[in-house]
N, C-alpha and C positions, 0 to 999 in steps of 0.2 A: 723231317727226321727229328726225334726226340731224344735228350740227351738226359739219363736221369741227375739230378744233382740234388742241391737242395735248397728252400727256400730261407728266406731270412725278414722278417718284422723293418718296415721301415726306419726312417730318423726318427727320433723322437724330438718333435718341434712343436709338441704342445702339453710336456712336460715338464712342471720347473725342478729341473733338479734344487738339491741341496750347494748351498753354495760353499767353496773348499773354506773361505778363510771363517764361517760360519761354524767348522766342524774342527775339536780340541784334538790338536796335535801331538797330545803327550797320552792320550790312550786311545786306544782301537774299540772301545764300547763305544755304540754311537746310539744307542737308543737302548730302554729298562728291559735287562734280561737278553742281552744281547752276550753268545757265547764266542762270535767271530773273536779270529784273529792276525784278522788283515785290517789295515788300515783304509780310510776313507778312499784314496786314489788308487791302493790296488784293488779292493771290490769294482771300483767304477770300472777298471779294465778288465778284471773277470766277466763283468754282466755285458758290455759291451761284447766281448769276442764272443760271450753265449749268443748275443741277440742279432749281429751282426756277420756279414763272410769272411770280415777282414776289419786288420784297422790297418792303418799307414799314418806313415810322418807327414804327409800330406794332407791325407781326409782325418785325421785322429793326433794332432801334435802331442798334445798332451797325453792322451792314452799311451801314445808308443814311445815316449820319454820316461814314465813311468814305468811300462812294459821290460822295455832295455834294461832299467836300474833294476827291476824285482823279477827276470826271467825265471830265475831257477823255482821262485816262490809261487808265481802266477802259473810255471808248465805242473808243479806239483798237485796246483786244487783239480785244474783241467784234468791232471789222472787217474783223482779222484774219481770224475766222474765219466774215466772210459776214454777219456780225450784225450789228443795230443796235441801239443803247441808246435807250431810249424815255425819257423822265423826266417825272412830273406834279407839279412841285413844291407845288403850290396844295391836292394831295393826299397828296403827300409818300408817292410811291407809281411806284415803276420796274420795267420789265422790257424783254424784248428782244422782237427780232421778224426773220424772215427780209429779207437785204436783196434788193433785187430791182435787177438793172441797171438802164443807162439806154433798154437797148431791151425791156427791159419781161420779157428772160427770167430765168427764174433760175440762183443759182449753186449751186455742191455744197452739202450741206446736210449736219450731223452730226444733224438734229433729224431727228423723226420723228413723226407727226400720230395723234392716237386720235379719237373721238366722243364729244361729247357724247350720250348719253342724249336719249330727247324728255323724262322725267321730269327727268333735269341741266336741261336746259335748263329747265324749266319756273321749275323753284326758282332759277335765276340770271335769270329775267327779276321776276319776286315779290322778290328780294331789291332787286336796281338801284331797284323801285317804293317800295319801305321803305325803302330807305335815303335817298333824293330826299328822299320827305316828312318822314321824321324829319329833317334836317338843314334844312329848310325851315321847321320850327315850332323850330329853334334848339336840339335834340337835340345836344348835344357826342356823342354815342355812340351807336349805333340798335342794340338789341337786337331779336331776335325769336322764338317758340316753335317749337320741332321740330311741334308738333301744327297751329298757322297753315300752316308750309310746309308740311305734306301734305295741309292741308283745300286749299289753295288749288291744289297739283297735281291732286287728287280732280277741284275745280270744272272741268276741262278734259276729264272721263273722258264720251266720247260714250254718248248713251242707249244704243246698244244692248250694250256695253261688259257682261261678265256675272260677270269674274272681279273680285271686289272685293278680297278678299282679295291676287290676286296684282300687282291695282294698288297697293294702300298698299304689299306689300312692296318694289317697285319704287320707290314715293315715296319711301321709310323712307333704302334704300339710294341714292338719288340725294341725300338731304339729307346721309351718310354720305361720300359723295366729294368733296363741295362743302366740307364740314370738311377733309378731307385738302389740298383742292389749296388750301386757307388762307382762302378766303373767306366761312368762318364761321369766328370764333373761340370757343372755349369758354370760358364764363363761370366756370365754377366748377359748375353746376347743368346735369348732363347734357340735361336738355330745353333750355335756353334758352341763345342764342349770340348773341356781339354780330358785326352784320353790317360786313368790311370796309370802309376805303372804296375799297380796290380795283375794287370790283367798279364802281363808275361806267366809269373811263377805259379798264375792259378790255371792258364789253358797248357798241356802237356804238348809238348811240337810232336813227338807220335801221337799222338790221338788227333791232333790237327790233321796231320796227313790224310789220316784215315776217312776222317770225316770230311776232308773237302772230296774226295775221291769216291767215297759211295755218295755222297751229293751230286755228283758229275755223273755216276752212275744211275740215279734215283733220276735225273731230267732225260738222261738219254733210253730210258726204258729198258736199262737195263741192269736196274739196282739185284744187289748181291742177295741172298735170304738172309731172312732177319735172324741173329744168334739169340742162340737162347735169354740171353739177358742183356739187356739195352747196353751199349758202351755207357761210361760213366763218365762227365767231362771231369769229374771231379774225383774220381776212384782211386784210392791208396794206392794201388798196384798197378796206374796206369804211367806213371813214370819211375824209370829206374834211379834216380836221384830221389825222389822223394820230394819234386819241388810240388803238389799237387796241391788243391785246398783239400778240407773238409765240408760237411754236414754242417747247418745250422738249427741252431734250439728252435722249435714251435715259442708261438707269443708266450711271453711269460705271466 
């Protein structure tokens, strides 16, 4: 089962940025015929949340120190361009998401939408469940094993299921893009990663519901008809709160 969302450009680890104390603190021109006017570190946070799902105080220190201090200024440009700045302070964890009018249609969009995997999806509904109860038994930090997330994607492989092999490579590679789009972090110990806490404010608990239940339905043969337009794991309107992500930019 496929979950439309959206894709996002990995790290940038063979970019050398501009280095901050490099760049004149008393004007916002940072290069000839330059008409911005944002400063060096809140551009860096605008291009980040365009190029990225999210930042956090965790994966983004400095982006989301910046962010806090210039919120009203950074959700301003994002408006500009159709965006909204989402912010979970309690989680200390922001990203955007498409804005949608007051009549409910949408505007031009720079983003562009990919699918989750049913195997992605799997491992980001197992991880939201790990990290709940770790943080509930007073876990400062919730780790988890590459080998849990694939037995537990396994536990959903319907009996008549025959390629086993070509399931776990499937799992292997769904736990492989869940690390890229930051919601595992690497520990140091390529098996074991500490789980986000992004990942609460960006999976919706009604749409979880939903989707482990036609999942359960979809093994036992007797998955529901497909609605006219794929659930959204990331869809504006799929939580009443508003805690949902957004859309990310195509490579820039």
């Amino acid at each position: 089962m496929s979950l439309d969302t959206s894709a996002e450009t990995g790290p940038e680890t063979d970019v050398e940025l501009v280095d901050d104390e490099m760049v004149d603190g008393t004007s916002v021109s940072l290069f000839e015929g330059d008409e911005g006017g944002l400063e060096y570190s809140q551009r860096r946070v605008l291009v980040t949340l365009l190029k990225q799902r999210f930042i956090s105080a965790r994966t983004h220190p400095r982006d989301w120190t910046v962010l806090v201090e210039h919120e009203r200024l950074i959700r301003s440009r994002l408006n500009d361009l159709f965006l909204d700045l989402m912010v979970d302070r309690a989680r200390e964890v922001a990203w955007k998401r498409q804005a949608t009018s007051e009549t409910g249609s949408r505007f031009p969009t720079m983003l562009y939408d990919a699918a989750w995997s049913r195997e992605e999806t799997l491992v980001l509904v197992h991880l939201r469940d790990r990290l709940r109860a770790g943080l509930a038994s007073g876990d400062a930090r919730v780790y988890i094993d590459r080998e849990d997330i694939v037995g537990y994607v396994a536990s959903f492989r319907p009996s008549h299921a025959t390629d086993v092999a070509g399931d776990e490579k499937r799992a292997r590679n769904a736990v492989a893009s869940v690390v890229k789009a930051g919601l595992l972090i690497p520990s140091g110990n390529d098996e074991r990663f500490e789980i986000s806490e992004a990942v609460e404010p960006l999976i919706p608990l009604e749409l979880l519901q939903e989707l482990l239940e036609a999942l359960l339905a979809a093994n036992s043969g007797d998955a529901p008809p497909e609605p006219e337009e794929p659930a959204d794991l990331f869809d504006d309107d799929a939580d009443p709160d508003g805690t949902t992500a957004g859309e990310t930019a195509g490579e820039m």
